[in-house]
C-alpha positions in Angstrom: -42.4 -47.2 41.8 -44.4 -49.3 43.6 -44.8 -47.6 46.7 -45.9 -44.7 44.8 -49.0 -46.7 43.2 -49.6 -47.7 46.0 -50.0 -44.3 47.9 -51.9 -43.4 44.8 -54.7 -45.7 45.0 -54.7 -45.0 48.5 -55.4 -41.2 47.9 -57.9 -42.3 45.5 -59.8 -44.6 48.1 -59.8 -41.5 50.6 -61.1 -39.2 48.1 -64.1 -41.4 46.8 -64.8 -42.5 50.6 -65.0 -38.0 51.6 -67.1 -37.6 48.6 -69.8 -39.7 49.5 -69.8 -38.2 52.7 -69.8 -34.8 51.5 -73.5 -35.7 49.6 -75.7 -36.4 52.5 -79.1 -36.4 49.7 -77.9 -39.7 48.0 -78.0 -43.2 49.1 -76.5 -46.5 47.7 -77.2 -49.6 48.1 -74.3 -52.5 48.1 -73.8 -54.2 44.8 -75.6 -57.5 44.9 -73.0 -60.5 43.8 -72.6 -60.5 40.3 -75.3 -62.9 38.9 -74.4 -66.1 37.2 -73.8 -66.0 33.3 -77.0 -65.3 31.9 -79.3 -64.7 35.2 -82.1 -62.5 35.0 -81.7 -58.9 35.4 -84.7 -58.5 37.6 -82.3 -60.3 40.2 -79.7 -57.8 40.7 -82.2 -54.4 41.0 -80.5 -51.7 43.0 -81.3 -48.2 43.8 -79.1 -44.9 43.5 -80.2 -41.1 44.6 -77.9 -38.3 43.4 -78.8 -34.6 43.7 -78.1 -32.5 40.5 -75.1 -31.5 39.7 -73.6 -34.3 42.6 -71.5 -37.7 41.4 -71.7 -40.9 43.3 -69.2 -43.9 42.6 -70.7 -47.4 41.8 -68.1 -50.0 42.6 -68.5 -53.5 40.3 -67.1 -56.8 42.1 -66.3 -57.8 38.2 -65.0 -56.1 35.1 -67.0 -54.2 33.3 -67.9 -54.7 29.6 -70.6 -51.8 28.8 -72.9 -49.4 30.6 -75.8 -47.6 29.5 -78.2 -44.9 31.3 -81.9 -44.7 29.9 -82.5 -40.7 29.7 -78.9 -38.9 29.1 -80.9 -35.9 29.8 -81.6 -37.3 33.8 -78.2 -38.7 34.1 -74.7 -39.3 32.9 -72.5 -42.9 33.7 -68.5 -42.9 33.1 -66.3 -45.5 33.8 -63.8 -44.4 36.0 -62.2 -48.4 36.1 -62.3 -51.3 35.0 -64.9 -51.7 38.3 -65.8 -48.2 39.4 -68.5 -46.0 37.4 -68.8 -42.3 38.3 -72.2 -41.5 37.9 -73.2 -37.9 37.7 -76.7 -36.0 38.2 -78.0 -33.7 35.3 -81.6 -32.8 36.0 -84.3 -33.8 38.1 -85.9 -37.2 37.4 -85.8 -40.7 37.2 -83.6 -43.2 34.8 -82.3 -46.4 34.6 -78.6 -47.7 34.7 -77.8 -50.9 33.4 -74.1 -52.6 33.6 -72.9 -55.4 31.4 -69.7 -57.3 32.7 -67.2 -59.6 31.7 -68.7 -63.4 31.1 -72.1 -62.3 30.8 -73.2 -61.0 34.0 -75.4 -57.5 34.2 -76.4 -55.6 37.0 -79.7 -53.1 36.8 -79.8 -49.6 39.0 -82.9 -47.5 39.5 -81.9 -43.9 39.3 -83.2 -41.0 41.5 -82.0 -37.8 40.4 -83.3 -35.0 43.0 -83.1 -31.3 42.6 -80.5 -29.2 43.7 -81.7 -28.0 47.1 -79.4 -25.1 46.9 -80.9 -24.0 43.5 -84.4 -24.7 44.6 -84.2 -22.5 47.8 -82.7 -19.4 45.2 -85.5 -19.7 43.3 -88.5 -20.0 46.3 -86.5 -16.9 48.3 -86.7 -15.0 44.7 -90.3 -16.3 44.0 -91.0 -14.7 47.9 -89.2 -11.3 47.3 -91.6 -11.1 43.9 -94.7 -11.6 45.4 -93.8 -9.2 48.3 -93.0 -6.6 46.1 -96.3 -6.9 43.7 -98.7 -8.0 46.7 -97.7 -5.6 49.3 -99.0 -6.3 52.7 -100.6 -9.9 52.2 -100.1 -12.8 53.7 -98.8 -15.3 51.5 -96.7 -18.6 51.8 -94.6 -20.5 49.1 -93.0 -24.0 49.9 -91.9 -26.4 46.8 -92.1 -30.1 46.6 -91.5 -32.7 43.8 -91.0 -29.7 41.5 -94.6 -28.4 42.8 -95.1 -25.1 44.2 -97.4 -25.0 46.9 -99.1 -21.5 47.5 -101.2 -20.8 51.1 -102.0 -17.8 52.3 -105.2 -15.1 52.5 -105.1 -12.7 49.4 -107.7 -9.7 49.4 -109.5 -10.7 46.1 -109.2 -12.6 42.9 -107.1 -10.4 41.0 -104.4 -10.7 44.2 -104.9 -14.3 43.3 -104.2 -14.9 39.5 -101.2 -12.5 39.8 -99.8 -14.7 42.6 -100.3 -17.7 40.5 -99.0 -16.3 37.8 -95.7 -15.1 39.3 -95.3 -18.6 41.0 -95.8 -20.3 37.9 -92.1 -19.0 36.5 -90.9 -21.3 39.1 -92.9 -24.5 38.7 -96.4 -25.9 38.4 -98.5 -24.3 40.8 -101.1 -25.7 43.2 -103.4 -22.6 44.4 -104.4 -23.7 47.8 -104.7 -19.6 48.6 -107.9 -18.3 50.6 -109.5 -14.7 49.7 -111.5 -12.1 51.1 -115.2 -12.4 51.0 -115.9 -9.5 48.5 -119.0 -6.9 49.6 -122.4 -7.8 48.0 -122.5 -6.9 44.4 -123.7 -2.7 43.4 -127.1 -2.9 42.2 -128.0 -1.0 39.2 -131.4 0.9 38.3 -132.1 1.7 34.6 -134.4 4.8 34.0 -135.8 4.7 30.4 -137.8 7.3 29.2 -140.3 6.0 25.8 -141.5 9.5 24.3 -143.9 9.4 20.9 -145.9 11.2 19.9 -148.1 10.4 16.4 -150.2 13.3 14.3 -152.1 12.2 11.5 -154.1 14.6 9.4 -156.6 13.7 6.5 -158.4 15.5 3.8 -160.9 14.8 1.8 -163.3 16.0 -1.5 -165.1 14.9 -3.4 -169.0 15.6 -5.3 -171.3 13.6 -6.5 -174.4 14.6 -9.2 -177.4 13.1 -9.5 -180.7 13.9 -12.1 -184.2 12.6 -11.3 -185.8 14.2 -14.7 -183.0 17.2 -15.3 -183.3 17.5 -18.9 -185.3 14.5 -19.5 -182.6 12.8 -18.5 -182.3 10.3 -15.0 -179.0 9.4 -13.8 -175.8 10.2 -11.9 -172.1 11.1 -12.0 -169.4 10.1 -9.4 -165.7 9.7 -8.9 -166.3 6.8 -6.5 -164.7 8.1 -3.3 -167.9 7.9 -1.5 -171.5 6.1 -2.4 -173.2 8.2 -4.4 -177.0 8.3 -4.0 -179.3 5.4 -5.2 -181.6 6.6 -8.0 -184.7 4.8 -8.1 -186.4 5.4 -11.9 -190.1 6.1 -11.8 -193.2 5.2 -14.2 -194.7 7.4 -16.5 -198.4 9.0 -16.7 -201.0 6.8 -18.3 -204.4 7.3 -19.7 -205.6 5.8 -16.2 -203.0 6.2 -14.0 -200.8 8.8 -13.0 -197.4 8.7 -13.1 -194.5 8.1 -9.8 -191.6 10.2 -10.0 -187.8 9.3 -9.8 -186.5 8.9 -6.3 -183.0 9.4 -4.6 -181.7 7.5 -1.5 -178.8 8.1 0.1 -177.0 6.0 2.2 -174.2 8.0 3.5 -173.9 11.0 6.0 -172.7 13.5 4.1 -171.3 16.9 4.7 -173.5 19.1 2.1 -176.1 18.1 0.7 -177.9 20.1 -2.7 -181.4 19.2 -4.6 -183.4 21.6 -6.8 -186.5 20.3 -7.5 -187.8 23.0 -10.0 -184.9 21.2 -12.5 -184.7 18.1 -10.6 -181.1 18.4 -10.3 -178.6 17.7 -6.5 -175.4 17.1 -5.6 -173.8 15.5 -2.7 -170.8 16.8 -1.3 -167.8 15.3 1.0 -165.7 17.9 2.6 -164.1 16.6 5.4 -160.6 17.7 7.6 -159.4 14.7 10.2 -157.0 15.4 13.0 -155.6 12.6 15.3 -153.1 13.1 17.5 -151.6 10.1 19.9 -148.7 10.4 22.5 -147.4 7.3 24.5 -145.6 8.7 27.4 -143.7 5.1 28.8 -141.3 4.9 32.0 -140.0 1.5 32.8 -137.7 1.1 35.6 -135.9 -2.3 36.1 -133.2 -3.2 38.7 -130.0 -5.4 38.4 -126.7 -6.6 39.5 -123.5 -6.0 38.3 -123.3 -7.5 35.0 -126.8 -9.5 35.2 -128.8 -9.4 32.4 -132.2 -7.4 33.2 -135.5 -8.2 31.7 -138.8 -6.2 31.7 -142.1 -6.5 29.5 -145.2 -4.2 29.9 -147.6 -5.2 27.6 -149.7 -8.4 26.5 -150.1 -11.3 24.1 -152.0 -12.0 20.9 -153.1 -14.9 19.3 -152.3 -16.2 16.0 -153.4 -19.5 14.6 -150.7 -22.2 12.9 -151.9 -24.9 11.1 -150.5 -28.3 12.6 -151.1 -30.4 9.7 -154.5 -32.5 8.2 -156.5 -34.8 10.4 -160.0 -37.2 9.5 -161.7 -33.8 9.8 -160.0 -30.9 8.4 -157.1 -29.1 8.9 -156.1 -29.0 12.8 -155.5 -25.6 13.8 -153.2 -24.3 16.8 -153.2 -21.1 18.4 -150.1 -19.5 19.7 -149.6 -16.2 21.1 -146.6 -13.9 20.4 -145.5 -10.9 22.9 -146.1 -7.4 22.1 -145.6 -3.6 24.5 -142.7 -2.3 25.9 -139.8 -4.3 26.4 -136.4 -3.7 27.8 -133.6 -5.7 27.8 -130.3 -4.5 29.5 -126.7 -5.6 30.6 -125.1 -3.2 33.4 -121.0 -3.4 33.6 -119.3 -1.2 36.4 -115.5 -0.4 34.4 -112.8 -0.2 36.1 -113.6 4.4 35.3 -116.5 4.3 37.7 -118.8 4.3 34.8 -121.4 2.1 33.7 -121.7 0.2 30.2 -125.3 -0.3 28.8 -125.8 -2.7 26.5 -129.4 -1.9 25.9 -132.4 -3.1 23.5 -135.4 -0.9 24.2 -138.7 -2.0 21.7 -142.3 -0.6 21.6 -144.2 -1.8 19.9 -148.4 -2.3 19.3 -151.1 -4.2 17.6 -151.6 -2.7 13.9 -155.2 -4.0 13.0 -155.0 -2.1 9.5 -152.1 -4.0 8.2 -153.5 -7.2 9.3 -154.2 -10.2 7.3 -157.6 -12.8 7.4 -156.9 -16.6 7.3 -159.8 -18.9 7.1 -162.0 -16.4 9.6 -158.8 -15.3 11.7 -157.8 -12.2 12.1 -154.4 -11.6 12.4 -153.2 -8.5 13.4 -149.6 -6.6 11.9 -146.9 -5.6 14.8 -145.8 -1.6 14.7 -142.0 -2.1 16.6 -139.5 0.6 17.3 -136.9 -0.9 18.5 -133.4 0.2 19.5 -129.8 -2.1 20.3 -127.0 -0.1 21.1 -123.9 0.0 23.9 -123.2 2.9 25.6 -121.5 4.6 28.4 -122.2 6.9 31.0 -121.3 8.1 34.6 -124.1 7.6 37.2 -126.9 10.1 36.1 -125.8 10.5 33.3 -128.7 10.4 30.8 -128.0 10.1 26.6 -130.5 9.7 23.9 -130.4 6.6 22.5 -133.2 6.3 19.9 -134.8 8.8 17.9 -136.9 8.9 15.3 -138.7 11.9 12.9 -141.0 10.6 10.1 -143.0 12.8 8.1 -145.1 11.2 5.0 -147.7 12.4 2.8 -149.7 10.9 0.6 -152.6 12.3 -2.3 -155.0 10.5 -4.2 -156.7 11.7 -7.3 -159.5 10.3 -9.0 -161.3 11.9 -11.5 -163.9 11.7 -14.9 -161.7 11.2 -17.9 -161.9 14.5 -19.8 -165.1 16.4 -18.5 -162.1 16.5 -15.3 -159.7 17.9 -17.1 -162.4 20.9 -17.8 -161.1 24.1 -15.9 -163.2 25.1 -13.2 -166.2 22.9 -14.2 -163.7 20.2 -14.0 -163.5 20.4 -10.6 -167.2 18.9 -10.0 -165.9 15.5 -11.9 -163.1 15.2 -9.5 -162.2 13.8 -6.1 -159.4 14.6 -3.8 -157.9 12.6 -0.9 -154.9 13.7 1.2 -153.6 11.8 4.2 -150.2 13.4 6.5 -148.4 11.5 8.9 -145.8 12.8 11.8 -144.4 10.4 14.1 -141.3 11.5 16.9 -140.1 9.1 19.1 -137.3 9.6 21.8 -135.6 6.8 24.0 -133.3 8.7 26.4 -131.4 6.0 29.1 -130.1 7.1 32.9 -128.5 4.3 35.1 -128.0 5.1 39.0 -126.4 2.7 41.8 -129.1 2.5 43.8 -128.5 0.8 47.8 -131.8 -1.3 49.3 -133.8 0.3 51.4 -132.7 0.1 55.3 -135.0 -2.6 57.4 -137.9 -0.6 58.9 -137.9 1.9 56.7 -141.0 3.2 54.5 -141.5 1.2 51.3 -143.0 3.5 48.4 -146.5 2.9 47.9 -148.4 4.2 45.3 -151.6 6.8 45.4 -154.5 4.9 46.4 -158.0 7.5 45.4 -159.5 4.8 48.2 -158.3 3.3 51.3 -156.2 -0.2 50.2 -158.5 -3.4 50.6 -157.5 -4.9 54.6 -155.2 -7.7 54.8 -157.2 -10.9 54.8 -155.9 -12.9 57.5 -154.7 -9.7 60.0 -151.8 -11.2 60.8 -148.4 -8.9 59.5 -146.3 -10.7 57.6 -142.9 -11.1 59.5 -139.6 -12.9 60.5 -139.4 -14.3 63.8 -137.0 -13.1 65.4 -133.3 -15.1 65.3 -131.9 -15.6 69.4 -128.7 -13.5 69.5 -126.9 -17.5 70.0 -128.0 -18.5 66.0 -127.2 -15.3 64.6 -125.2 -15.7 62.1 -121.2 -14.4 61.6 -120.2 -13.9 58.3 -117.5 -15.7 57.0 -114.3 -13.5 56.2 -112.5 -15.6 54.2 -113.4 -18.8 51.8 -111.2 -20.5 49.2 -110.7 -19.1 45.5 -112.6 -22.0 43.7 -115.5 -21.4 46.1 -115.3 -17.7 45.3 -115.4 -18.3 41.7 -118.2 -21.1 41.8 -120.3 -18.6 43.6 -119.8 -16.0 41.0 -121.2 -17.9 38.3 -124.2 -16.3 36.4 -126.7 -18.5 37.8 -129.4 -20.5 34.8 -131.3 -18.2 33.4 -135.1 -18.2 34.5 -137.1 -20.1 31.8 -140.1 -18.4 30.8 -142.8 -19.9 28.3 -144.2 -16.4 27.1 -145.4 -18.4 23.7 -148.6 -20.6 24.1 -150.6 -22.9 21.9 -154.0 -24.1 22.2 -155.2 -27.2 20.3 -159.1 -26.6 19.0 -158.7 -29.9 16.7 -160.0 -31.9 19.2 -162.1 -31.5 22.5 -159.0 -30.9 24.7 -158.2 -27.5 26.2 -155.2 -28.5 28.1 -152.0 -26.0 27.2 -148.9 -27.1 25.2 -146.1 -24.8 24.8 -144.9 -23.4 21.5 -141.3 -22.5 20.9 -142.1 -18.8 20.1 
């Protein structure tokens, strides 16, 4: 009996010694000497590495009392023996072992559990056959460390490059240390608009006045108001001595008929007039962008207003600002992935409207007249669609008249006045976007229609670029990493443009303040 325990713990001995050299990824350190009854346990640190899914066997030069492992999930400790533990990896990590023997003694172990290199390898050669299949033809490299997956390689454009994150990232946290292809230079985008209006205004007007200057015995006149009626001047009757002045008429208005009998001393005055106005604005603003750059144009002007700024020693202190007005276009161009072109568009016209104004302590402040339109639309290159339209048709009558002797028939009519006013506006926005490439170096540059010869350049000189030696030209790069790629795509800071302006007139200064507007 005992020659077969002692063939057994021999077997046992060989078995522990080939299975720490079948792990070649762990290392042990010897076991210090068990510390002295209650010795500190910074004194007896050691250090373990198992791979996952690997055991290693920590032999204890006394008894052990109690072991524990910090993070169960990293690792897992059995005692095998009253001085062997068999301590087995579980996931990739780091943990702690502590031992408690018998009269007080305790050892400490820093654990290292490393991933399986056998499952890591699976999953990078998997990773690898994914991205082949899904990125065809591009040159991409995957290597993993510390749970980290590394990804280098050229890709052809940014879409290559979030799919080839994205796939990597099943596998582990991804650094993106990929290049791509420097993309061509951005299309460029012309917006046609086409402003058509056209306004017809029509106005009618009637209206008779009577007057006597001795009709009757009688000196006076009648109206309905619509236009001054002549001034009636009474004279003085005959005397004894003197003779007499008659009654006189003065009119102050150009009139259209005009009607005086003086055997009864009896006229009228008569306003009978048909106006026709007709205005068309024909407007064709062309404006230029990038791809998904925001395109602004303004044809027009500015007109001042005043704003009161609050009391001073002398008054009131009076600012004035200016506000835009004209044609305006505002416009976002987005290529889709159809070939067409999305508009999102706000075209505005719109003019000084002196008739609705108001009068503020001497200023005159004019009303705005705006059409505007803000719609998204789109469209094939060359394609052109109506955006706006408008139809507006008004009329309006006025009627004034005598009480009663008006509402004679037929004689009526001379104790009445008649005023009709017609309105027609069309407008019609119509929108065509083109891809449009810059015009070759050297060739002609449009030039408008000169009825005179263009003044002479100043200086004489042509404006020019020296020429570059053929050893600075300068290559192109092919290739650039993706956070450079995406920094340079940035919209850039939009331009900053005080369009509002105030002038101070409290004080002597002219100097210019802006306004928020």
């Amino acid at each position: 009996m005992k020659a077969r325990i002692g063939i057994s713990i021999a077997y046992f001995c060989v078995f522990s010694t080939l299975l720490a050299a079948t792990t070649p990824l762990w290392s042990q350190t010897p076991a210090a000497p068990a510390p002295p009854a209650g010795a500190s346990a910074e004194d007896s640190a050691n250090d373990l590495v198992v791979n996952v899914g690997k055991s290693v066997l920590v032999d204890c030069a006394q008894p052990i009392a109690r072991i524990a492992v910090g993070s169960s999930d990293v690792a897992e400790a059995t005692a095998v023996s009253p001085t062997e533990i068999m301590l087995n990896g579980k996931a990739a990590g780091e943990t702690s072992l502590i031992v408690w023997q018998r009269g007080g003694g305790r050892q400490f172990f820093n654990v290292q559990v490393r991933a399986n290199s056998f499952v890591v390898n699976d999953r990078l050669d998997s990773l690898r056959r994914e991205l082949r299949t899904e990125l065809p033809g591009q040159n991409l490299r995957v290597t993993s460390e510390s749970g980290l997956v590394f990804l280098r390689g050229t890709v052809k454009d940014l879409t290559s490059s979030e799919r080839a994150v994205q796939i990597a990232s099943t596998v582990g946290k991804v650094v993106n240390l990929l290049y791509v292809n420097v993309p061509p230079a951005a299309p460029q985008i012309l917006l046609k608009v086409r402003f058509a209006s056209l306004d017809r205004s029509r106005m009618n007007q009637l209206g008779i006045n009577l007057f006597s200057l001795g009709a009757a015995n009688s000196i006076g006149s009648v109206t309905t108001q619509q236009f001054s009626p002549p001034t009636i001047t009474t004279g003085t009757p005959a005397s004894g001595t003197t003779s007499g002045t008659p009654a006189t008429a003065s009119l102050t208005n150009l009139l259209n008929l005009f009607i005086f009998r003086p055997d009864i001393n009896l006229g009228a005055t008569i306003q009978a007039l048909e106006a026709q106005q007709i205005v068309q604005v024909l407007a064709e603003p062309n404006i230029m962008t990038t791809n998904g750059k925001e395109g602004t144009l303004l044809a027009g002007g500015q007109y001042p207003y005043p704003v009161i700024q609050g009391t001073s020693g002398s008054g009131n202190a009076v600012t004035i600002q200016f506000k835009e007005f004209g044609i305006r276009l505002n416009f976002i161009p987005t290529i889709t992935p159809r070939d067409t072109i999305r508009l999102q568009v706000a075209p505005e016209v719109s003019s000084l409207d002196f008739a609705n104004g108001v009068t503020i302590s001497g200023f005159t402040i004019p009303g705005i007249d705006v059409r505007k339109v803000k719609t998204e639309v789109e469209l094939s290159e060359g394609q052109s669609f109506a955006i706006g339209g408008l139809l507006d048709n008004r009329e309006s009558q006025v009627l004034s008249k005598i009480p009663f002797i008006g509402d004679i028939p037929i004689l009526g009519k001379f104790f009445q006045s008649i005023s009709k006013t017609k309105s027609n506006t069309e407008l019609i926005v119509i929108v065509t976007p083109e891809i449009v490439n810059p015009i070759p170096a050297g060739g002609p540059l449009p030039a408008i229609k000169y009825p005179e010869a263009f003044l002479p350049s100043a200086s004489g000189i042509p404006m020019m670029t020296p020429e570059i030696p053929a050893t600075a030209a300068k290559v192109p790069v092919p290739t650039m990493p993706v956070e450079k790629l995406i920094q340079s795509m940035q919209p850039e800071q939009p331009l900053v443009v005080d369009s509002t302006a105030s002038y101070g007139n409290a004080g002597a200064s002219t100097s210019q303040t802006a306004a928020p507007q």
